[in-house]
N, C-alpha and C positions, 0 to 999 in steps of 0.2 A: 524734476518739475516741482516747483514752491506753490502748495496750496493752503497754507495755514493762513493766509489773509488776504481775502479780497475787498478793494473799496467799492464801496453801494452806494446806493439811492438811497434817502432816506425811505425809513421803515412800509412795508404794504400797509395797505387799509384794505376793510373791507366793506362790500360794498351795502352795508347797512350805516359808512361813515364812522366807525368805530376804529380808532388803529390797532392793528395786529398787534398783541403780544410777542416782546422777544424774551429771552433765555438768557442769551447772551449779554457781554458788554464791548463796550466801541473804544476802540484805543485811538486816542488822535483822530478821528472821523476814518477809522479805517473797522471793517467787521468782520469779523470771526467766519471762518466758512461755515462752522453750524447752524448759523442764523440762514443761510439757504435752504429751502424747502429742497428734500429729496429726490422729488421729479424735476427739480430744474437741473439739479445736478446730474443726473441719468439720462436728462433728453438735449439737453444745451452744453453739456460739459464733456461727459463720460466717451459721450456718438464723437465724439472729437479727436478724441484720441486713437493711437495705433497700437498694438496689443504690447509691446513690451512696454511704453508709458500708462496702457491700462493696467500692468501686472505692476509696475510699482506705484503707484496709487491704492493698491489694494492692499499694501502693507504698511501705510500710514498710521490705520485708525479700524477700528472693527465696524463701525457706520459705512464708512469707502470701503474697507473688503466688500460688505455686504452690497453697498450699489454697482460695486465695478464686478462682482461674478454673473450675473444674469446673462442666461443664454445668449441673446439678441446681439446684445454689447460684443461675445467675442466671436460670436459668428460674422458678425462683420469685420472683424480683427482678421479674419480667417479669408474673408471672398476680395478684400483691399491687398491683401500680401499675398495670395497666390488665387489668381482669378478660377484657376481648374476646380477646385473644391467645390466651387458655385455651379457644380451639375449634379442631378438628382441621386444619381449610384451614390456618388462621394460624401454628399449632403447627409443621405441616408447611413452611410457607413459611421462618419464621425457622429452621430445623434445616438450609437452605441457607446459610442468612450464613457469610461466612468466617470468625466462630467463633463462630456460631449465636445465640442469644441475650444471649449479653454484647456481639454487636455490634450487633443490633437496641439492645437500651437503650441503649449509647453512641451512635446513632444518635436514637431518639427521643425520651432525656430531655434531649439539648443543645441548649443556644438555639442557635436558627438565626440566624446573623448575618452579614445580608444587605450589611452595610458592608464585610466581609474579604473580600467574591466580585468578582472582576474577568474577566466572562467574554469570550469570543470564541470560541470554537469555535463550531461550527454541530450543531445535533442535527435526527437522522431520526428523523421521525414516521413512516415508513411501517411502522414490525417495533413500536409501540409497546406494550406488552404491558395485559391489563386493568389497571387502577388497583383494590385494593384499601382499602377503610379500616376501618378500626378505631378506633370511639369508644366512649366512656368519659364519663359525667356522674354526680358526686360534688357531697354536700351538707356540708359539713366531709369526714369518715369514712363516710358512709354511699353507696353506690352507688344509685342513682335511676334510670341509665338506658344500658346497654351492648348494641353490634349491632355487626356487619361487616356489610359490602356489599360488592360489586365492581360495576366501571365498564366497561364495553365500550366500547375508546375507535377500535375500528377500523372503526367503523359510517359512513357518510353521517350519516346523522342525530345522531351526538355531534358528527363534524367541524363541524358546519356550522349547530348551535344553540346555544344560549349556554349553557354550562356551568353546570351545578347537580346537586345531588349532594342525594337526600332519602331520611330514612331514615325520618321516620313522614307514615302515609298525616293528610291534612287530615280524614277521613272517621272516621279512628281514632284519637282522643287516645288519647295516653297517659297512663295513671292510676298516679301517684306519690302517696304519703304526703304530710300538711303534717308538716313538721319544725321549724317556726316558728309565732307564732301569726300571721305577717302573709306575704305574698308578696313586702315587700319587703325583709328578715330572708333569705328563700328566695333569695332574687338576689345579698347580702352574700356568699354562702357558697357560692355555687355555682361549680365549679370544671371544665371541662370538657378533654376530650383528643381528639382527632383524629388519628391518624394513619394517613398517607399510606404504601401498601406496594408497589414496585415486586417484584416477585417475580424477575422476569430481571434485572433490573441487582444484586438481591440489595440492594437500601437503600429505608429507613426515614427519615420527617421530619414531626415533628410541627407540625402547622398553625396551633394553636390557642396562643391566651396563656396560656392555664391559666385566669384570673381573668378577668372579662369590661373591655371597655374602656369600655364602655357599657351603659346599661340605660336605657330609656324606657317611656313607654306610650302604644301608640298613642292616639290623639285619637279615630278613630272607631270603634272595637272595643270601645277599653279595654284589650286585651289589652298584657301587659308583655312586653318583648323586651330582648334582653340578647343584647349581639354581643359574638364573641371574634374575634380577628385574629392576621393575620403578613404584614409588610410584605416583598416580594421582590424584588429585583434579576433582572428577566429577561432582563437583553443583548439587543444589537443584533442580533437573530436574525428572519427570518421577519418578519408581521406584527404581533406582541405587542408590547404598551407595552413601556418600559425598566423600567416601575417599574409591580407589580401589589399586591394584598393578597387574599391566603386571607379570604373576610369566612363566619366561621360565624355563622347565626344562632337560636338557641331562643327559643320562643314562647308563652309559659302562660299558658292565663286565668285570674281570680278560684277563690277558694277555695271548694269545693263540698261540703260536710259538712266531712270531716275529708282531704281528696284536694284536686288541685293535677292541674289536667287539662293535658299537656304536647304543646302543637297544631304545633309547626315543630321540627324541626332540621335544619337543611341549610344546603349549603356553597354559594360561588360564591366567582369570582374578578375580580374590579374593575380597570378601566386609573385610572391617574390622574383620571381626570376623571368616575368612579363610574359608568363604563359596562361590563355585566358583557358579561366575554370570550368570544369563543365556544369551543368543543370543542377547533377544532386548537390555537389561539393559547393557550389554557389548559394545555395538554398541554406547552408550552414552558415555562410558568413550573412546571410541578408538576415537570418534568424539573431545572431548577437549582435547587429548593427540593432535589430529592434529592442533586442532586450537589455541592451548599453545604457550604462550612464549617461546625463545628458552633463554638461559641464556650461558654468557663467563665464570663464574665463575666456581673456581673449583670443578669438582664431587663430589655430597653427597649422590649419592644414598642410599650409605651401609647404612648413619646416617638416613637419612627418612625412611630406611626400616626397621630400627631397632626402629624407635620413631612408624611406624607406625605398629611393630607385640607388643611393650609395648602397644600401644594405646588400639588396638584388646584383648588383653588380659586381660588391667583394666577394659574393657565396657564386655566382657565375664564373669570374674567374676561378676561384679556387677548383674548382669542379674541371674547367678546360686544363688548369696546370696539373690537375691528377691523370687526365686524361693522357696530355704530354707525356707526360711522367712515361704512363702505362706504354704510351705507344714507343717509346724510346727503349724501354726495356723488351719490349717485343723485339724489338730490330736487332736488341743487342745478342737476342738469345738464338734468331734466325741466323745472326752472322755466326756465331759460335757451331752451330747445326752445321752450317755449310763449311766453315773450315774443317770440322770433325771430318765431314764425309770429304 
């Protein structure tokens, strides 16, 4: 975004008829941005913008850092990009971040990138606090489908069952607009958010690709499904794989008049070998998903989630040809038995 020179009107007055004083000088009848009063820039300029063109305006000039970090400015940066944030709990929670909302976004609109993370530390589960999430599903511009929930993750029964996270009941679809004349048009476009809220650690990390990695239809249903992903580096910690993935998944059936009945969205978290984690072991990779580098560079989810269902799949095989192996040797040593006797 170029804001080094905007052309004005000539100069204010005020209203004793005296002209304003300027600072500045005029090139060509074009004016310098500092010749703009600082509330016109913060109330007609700054409110204009969407949070990652408010973050790079803030790195212009130390006068723009200074009018583009105000509260106000990224909290609405925040309730424009994921409308869930905009309820009280959540509101509440991010007005903890160490600087409240512009750290949440700088937190959940950064790729997560699980290639810069070299962990080793050891994390306690015992003080782990509820998990929070906050989704968000958009059809281009139009919003389809936003809820918060929170996780009780200090129960027996989270520890100790396999982790999933559901935000509509199987019993009660959810009834969304067609926005398309087909449901597979409705899948091209569909864009979803997830984010993961630690409230005591005070950090945010978004789970979801944005864009699905997939989209299928079931075989026996019919029904279409459309997975989003985030491949993670979980360390050598505890029992958790080294390597998991966030796998979200939404579930719609066929078009019903003019409606698009919306029957699954829920999360789980996969080892290598597409076995989903249980509660405590989950809790380890949701823990260095929050406490992961956040990276500027371009999304590679799809390519990690595709290096990382190759990976699942060589260590799979490898694992059934041992197994061959073993059972072949078995047979060989039964038949040897039986010729003895």
């Amino acid at each position: 975004m170029e804001l080094k020179t905007l052309t004005l009107p000539a100069p204010m007055t005020c209203t004793s008829g005296e002209t304003k004083a300027t600072t500045t000088n005029n090139y060509g009848g074009a004016t310098t941005i500092s010749t703009i009063q600082p509330e016109i820039i913060q109330t007609h300029i700054l409110t204009r913008l969407d949070g990652p063109t408010l973050a790079s305006v803030g790195t212009t000039s130390s006068e723009l850092r200074a009018l583009s970090s105000h509260n106000h400015l990224w909290d609405n940066a925040c309730y424009s990009t994921w409308p869930s944030t905009n309820t009280p709990r959540v509101r509440h929670v991010i007005s903890t971040f160490p600087n409240g909302s512009r750290s949440f976004f700088s937190d959940s609109y950064s790729t997560f990138s699980p290639s810069q993370n070299n962990f080793t530390s050891r994390i306690n589960l015992d003080h782990m606090p509820d998990l929070i999430s906050a989704v968000d599903i958009f059809h281009g511009q139009n919003l389809l489908f936003s809820k918060v929930v929170e996780t009780e993750t200090n129960t027996e029964l989270f520890r100790f069952s396999p982790f999933r996270v559901d935000l509509v009941d199987k019993k009660d679809a959810v009834k969304i607009p067609v926005i398309k004349d087909t449901s597979h048009d409705f899948s091209e476009e569909m864009m979803l958010s997830w984010i993961i809220i630690d409230r005591v650690g005070r950090r945010a990390v978004n789970v979801s690709s944005k864009k699905a990695v997939s989209v299928q239809r079931n075989k026996i249903s019919g029904e279409m499904e459309a997975r989003f992903v985030t491949v993670v580096d979980g360390g050598e910690v505890g029992t958790a794989s080294e390597v998991a993935v966030f796998n979200v998944v939404v579930t719609w059936g066929g078009v019903v008049g003019e409606e698009i009945q919306m029957k699954e969205v829920s999360l789980q978290i996969d080892d290598m070998e597409g076995m989903k984690l249980y509660g405590r072991d989950s809790l380890v990779i949701v823990k260095r998903a929050l406490e992961g580098k956040r990276g500027k560079e371009k999304d590679k989810k799809v390519e990690s989630y595709r290096k990382f269902v190759k990976e699942g799949q060589v260590k799979m095989e490898g694992r059934l040809d041992i197994v061959c192996v073993g059972l072949a040797l078995l047979s060989f040593l039964c038949f040897l038995i039986s010729s003895l006797c």
